[in-house]
C-alpha positions in Angstrom: 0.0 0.0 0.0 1.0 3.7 -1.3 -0.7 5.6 1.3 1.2 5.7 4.8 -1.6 7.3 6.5 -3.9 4.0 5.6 -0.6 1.8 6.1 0.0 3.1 9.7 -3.5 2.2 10.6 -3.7 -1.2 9.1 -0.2 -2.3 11.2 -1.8 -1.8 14.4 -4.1 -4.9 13.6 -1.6 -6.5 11.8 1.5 -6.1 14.0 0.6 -4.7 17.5 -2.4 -6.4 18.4 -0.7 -9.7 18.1 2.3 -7.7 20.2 -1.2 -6.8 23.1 -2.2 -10.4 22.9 0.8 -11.1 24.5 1.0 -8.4 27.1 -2.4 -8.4 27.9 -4.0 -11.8 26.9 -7.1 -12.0 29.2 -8.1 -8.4 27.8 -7.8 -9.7 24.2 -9.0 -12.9 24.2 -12.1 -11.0 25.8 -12.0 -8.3 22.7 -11.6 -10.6 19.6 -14.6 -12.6 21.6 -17.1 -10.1 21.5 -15.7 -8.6 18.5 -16.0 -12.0 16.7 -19.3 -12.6 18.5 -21.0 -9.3 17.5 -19.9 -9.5 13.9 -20.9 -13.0 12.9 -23.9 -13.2 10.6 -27.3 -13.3 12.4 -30.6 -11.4 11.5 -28.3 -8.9 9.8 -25.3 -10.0 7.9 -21.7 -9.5 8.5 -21.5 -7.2 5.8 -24.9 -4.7 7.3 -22.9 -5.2 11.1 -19.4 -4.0 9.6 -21.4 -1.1 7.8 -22.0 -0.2 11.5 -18.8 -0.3 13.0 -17.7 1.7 10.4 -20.4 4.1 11.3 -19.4 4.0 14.7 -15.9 4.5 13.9 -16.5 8.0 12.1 -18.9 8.8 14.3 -15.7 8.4 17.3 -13.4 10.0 15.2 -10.9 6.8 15.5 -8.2 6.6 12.4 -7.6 3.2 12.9 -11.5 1.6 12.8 -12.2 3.7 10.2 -9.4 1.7 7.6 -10.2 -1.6 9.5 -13.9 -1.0 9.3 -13.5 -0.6 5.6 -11.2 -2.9 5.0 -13.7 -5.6 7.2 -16.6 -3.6 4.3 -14.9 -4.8 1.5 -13.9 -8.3 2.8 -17.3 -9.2 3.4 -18.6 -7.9 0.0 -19.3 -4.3 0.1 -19.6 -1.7 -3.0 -17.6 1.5 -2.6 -21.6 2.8 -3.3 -22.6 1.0 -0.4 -20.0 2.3 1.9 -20.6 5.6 0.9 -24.0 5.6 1.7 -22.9 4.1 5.2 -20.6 6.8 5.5 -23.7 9.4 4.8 -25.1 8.0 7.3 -22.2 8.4 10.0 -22.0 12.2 8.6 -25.4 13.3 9.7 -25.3 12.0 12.7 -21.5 13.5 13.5 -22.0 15.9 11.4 -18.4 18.1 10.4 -15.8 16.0 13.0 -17.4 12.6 11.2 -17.0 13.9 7.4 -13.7 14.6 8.2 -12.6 11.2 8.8 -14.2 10.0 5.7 -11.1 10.7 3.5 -9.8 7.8 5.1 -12.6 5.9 3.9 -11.9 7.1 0.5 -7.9 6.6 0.5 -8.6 3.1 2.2 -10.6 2.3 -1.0 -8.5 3.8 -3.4 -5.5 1.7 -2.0 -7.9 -1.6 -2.2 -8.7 -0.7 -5.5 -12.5 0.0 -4.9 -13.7 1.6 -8.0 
């Protein structure tokens, strides 16, 4: 991937929270449960539950759940349309501090290829 910004984010899943497994594995093992757990397809689908996490993510402003959120959109089959739309969503309820972090919704795409 080109974009650092989108890079940086995407190691902390991929390098440091194997490294907080190991300092903290009670606390962990606890998060990737209910994570797992909360995400698995039920009444709504993996794909509707990660369309609110990513929601939720610009809605709290976080960098790093925003490119894992979308990255976790397109895995489980998302259009860039779609996500878009989700991201709508997350901008009128958070308004200016939530359209902000969309650009990382948009570089995260761009670097996965989402046309």
């Amino acid at each position: 991937m080109a974009n650092e910004e989108v890079k940086a984010c995407l190691e902390v899943a991929e390098k440091y929270f194997p490294m907080m497994s190991k300092e903290m594995p009670d606390v962990m093992r606890g998060f990737k449960e209910i994570l797992g757990a909360s995400l698995k397809p039920g009444k709504l689908s993996t794909k509707e539950k990660e369309f609110v996490a990513l929601g939720i993510a610009l809605y709290a402003r976080c960098s790093y759940c925003v490119v894992i959120h979308t990255k976790k959109c397109v895995e489980a089959g998302a259009t860039r349309e779609e996500i878009m739309e989700a991201c709508g969503v997350a901008v009128a309820m958070g308004g200016g501090p939530a359209a902000t972090y969309v650009n990382l919704v948009l570089k995260t795409l761009d670097e996965m290829g989402v046309k």
